[in-house]
N, C-alpha and C positions, 0 to 999 in steps of 0.2 A: 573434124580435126581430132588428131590423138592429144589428149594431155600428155605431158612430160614435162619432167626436171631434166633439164641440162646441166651438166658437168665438163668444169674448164679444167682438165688431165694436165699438168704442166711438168714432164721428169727432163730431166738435164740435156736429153736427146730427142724426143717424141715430144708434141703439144698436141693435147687431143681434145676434141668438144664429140664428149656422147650424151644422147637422149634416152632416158629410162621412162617406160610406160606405169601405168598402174601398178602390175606386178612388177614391176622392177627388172625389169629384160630389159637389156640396150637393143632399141629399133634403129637405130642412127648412129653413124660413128665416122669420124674425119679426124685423120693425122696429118701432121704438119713440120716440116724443122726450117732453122732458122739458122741462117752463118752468123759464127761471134761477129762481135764487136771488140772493141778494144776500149779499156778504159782510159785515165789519163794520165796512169803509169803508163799503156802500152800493154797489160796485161789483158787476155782475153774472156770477155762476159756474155752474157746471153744479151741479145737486142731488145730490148724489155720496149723498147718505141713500137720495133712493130710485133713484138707478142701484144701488146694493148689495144693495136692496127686490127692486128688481127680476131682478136675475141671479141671487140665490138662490131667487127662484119660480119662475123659466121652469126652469133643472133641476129642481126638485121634481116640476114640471108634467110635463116630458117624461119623467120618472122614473114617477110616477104613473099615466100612459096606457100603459107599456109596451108602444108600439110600436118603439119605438126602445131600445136597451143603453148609456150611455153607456160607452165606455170611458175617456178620457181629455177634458181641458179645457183650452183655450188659451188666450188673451187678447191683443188688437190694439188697439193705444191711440193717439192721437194724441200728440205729445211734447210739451214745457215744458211739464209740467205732474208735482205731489210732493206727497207726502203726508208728515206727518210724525206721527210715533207717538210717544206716552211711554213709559215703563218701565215702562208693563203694558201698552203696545200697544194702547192705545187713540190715536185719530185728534184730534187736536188743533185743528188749524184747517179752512175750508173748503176747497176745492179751487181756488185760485185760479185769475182766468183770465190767460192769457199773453199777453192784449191789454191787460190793466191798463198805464198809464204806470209805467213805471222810467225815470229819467233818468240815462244813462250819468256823468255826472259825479259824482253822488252813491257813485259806489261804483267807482271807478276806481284801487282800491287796489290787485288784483293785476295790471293792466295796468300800472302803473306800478313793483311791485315785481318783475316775472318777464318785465324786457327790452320794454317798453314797449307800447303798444296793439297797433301794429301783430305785434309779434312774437308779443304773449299769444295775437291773434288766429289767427294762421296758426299756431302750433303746437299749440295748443286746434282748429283747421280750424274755429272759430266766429268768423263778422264780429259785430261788437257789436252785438246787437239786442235787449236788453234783457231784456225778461222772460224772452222766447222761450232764453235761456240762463238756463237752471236752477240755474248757479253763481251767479249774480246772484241769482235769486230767494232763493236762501240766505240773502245778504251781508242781500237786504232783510228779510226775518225779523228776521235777527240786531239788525240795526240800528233798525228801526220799531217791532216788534213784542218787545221784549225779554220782558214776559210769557209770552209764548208759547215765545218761545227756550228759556228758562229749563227749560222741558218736555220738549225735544227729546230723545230716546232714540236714535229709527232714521228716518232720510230713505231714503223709498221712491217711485222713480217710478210713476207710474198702472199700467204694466201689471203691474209688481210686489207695487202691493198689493193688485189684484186676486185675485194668485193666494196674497197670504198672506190674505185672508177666507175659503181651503178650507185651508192650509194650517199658516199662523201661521209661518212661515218665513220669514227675513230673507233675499232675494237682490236680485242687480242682474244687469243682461244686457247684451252691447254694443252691438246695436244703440238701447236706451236714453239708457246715458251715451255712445253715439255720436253722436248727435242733436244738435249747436250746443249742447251744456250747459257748453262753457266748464271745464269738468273735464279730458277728457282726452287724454294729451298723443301726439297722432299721432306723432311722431319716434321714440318711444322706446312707444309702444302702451302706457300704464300710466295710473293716474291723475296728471297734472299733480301738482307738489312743493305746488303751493298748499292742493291738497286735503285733504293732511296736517298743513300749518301751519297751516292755519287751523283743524287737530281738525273736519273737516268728518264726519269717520266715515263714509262712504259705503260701501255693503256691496261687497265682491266681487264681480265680473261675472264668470259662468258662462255656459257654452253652451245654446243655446236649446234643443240636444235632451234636457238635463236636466229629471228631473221626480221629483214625490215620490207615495209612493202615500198617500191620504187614504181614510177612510170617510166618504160623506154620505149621507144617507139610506137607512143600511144598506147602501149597495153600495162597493165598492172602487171611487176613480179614480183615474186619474193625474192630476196639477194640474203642467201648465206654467210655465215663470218668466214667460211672457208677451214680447211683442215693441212696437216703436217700429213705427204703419202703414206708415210710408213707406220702412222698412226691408225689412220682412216682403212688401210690395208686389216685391221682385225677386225672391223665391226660388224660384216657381214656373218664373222664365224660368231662372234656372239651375241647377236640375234639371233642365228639359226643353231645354235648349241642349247643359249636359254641354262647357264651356269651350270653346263656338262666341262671338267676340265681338260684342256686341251693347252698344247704347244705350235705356236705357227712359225714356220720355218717360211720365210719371207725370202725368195730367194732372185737375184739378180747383179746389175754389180757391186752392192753389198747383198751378204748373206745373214740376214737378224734373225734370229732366235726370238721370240715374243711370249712371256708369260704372264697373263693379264691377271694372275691364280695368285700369285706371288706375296704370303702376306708378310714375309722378312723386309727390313731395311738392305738397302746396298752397302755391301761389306767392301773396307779396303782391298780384300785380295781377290772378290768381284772386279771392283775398279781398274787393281792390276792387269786383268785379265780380259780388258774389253768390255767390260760390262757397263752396262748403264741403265738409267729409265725412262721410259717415254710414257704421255699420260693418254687416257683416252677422253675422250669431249665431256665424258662426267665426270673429269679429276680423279679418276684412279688410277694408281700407279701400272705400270707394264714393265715390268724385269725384263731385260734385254741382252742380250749378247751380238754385239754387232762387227763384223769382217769384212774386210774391202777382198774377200773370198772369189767373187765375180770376175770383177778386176782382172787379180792376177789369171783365171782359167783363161779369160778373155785375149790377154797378152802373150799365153803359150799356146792358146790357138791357132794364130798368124804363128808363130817361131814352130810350130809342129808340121804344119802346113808349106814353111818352106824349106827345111829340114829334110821333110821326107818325102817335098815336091810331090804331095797331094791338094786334093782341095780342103780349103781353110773350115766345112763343114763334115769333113769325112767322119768326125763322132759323133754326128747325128747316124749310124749307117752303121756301127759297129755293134755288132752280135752280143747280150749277155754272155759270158768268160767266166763260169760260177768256178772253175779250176784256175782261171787265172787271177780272180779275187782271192780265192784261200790262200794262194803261195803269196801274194804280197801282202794279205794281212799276219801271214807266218811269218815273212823276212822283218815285217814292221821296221822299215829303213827310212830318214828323211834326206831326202833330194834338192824340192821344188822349193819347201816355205822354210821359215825360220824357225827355232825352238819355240821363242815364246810371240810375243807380237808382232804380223810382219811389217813392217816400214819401207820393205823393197817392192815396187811392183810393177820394175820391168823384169820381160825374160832372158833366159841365161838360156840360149842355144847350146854352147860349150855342151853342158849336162846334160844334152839330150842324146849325145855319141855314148854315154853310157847304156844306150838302148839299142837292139838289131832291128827294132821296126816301131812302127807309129804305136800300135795298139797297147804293148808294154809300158811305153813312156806313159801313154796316156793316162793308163791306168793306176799307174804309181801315183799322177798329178790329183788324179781323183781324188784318190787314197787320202792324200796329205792332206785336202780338203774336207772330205768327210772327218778324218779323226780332229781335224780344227771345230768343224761345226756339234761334232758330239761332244767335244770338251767345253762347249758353249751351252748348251743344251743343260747338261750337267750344272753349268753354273748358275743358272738360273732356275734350278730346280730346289726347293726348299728343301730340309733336312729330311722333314719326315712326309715328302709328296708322295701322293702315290699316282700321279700323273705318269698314263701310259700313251696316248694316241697324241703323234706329231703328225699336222698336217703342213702341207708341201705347195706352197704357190710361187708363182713367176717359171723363170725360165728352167729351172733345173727339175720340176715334178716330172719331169718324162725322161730325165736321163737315170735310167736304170744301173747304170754301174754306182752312182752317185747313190739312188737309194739302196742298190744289195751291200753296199762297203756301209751305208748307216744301221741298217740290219745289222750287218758281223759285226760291227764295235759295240752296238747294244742291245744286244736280242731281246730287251725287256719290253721294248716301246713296239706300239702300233704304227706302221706308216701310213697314212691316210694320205691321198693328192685332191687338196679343193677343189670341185667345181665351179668353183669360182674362177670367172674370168674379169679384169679390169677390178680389181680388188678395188682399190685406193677408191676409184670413181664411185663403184657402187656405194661404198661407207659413206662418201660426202653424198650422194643421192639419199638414202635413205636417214640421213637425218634432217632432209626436209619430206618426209614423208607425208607430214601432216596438213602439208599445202599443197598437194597434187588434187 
């Protein structure tokens, strides 16, 4: 049989369980989706019954063909997103989703008691986005749902209670509550003062190479605390950098900027601008710059697609246009996004009759996204960096127009496209290294 660490992949669309050998190659890999559910507003959530259905089959399954040994089990989540247990640890509500409305004024009580919005913000490294901070989604529990409150035992982010379904173990990690949760307090690296007045009880964050041994189905594993994706998405580049500096352009339907080099604090007009920090599993900071960038390409895809009654993949197919790059980085006009933050992101057909064919428009939408993502980049670059090499993961490393328009707005930086595939997985793999 091969050894392998197993990795439970869970992003908002795909749920994936891959098996990494020795050297850390995925030999194994199984995708999966799941139709929402509806909570009990009526709003739609992931079915977290049978993701749970499900991750405890697929190891039975690979258990039971023994071709494969597990030894150890990770867990890669996406973030704002809690579970909340009672006092026998059983799961209380649904698994809400982080797109639900929260409206920041309804719950603006510790921005306004711990040195005002903007300060809560920057020293939390979380801009006020609502759901998407996990402190907030507490407040709204607390406040909406007092039934349910009422039950509350332990608050466990997603990838942590994954790994207490093997293990029944209460932890937390920091790349989790590092994640925009509005909890903790970058200055001083601890949980923010709030989190205790408010008797939030949030568990301890430990390091991600921490792990418990579990029996399941007769075999001993390791059971990982589990990581935040977009956290877990750098650690492959630094282990295999080994404190060469670099910028990881994380790209999907958001597009993060990642500077794990970064040794400034988070500035208010960072904050303004998207910025934020996320930690890695040893507590250090990661300057970020993060864009729902993805998103909107995503949405003018389909509207370009029926627009110009092609098929909705026809920019996978389009020619480098090093002549039609230089004239729209010459007109430098905004069309597609907003001046400063965008807040909109469905498509506007209307503004696409400003174009005589697909290729134009498309290339303009690029455009507006590259100079978003290099105004990001920028921002999370220290004063006096001399960080040159950006490297390029997810879905945009191979669209070429995307990286020659990152080239012409800053011809200073290197482009590099990772080798890496399954980023998030691999990070949570090899931090249980040690147990394979």
């Amino acid at each position: 049989m091969i050894n392998v660490i197993a990795v439970i992949d869970i992003g908002k669309t795909n749920k994936k369980i891959l098996l990494f050998d020795e050297n850390f190659e995925d030999v194994y890999q199984n995708s999966t989706q799941f139709d929402e559910v509806s909570d009990e507003d009526g709003y739609p959530c992931d079915d977290i019954d049978s993701i749970e259905n499900w991750i405890k089959s697929e190891i039975k399954r690979i258990q039971s063909e023994g071709e494969y040994s597990i030894k150890a089990i990770n867990f890669s989540t996406h973030g704002a997103s809690l579970i909340y247990l009672d006092k026998n640890g059983e799961r209380i509500t649904p698994l809400y989703n982080y797109l639900k409305p929260l409206d920041i004024e309804d719950y603006k009580e510790p921005f306004e008691s711990y040195g005002g919005k903007e300060e809560f913000s920057r020293k939390t490294a979380s801009p006020a986005y609502g759901m998407l901070n996990t402190g907030l989604q507490i407040l709204k529990l607390q406040k909406e749902k007092p039934v349910f409150w009422s039950k509350v035992d332990t608050i466990l982010h997603y990838p942590q209670y994954l790994s207490y379904l093997f293990t029944k173990n209460i932890t937390a990690d920091f790349t989790s509550v590092g994640a925009h949760t509005a909890t903790w307090d970058f200055d001083n690296m601890e949980y923010h003062k709030w989190v205790s007045d408010y008797k939030l009880n949030l568990p301890t964050p430990q390091k991600g190479t921490e792990a418990v041994s579990v029996e399941f189905n007769s075999q001993n594993i390791a059971i990982g605390t589990g990581l935040h994706d977009s956290s877990s998405s750098i650690i492959p580049l630094l282990e295999k950098r080994k404190n060469k500096e670099f910028i990881l352009l994380s790209t999907g339907t958001w597009i993060i900027a990642m500077n794990p080099f970064s040794k400034d604090s988070l500035t208010q007009q960072q904050l303004k601008n998207n910025c934020l920090c996320f930690m890695t599993p040893e507590k250090q900071q990661i300057k970020s710059s993060m864009q729902f960038l993805g998103k909107i390409h995503e949405v003018y895809l389909t509207a370009l697609s029926e627009f110009y009654k092609v098929d909705v993949n026809k920019h996978l197919h389009l020619q480098l246009n090093k002549k039609l790059c230089q004239e729209i980085l010459y007109e430098n006009s905004r069309v597609f996004l907003s001046e400063g933050i965008d807040e909109d992101f469905e498509a506007h057909p209307n503004l696409l009759a400003n174009y005589a064919n697909y290729e134009t428009a498309y290339y303009q939408l690029v455009f507006e996204i590259s100079k978003k993502v290099i105004k990001g980049i920028k921002l999370i670059s220290d004063e006096n960096s001399s960080i040159k090499e950006v490297f390029i993961s997810g879905g945009f490393n191979k669209n070429l127009i995307f990286i020659s328009f990152l080239k012409l707005l800053k011809n200073d930086i290197v482009i590099k496209i990772s080798d890496c595939k399954n980023e998030s997985a691999l990070g949570a793999a090899l931090m249980m290294k040690s147990y394979l």
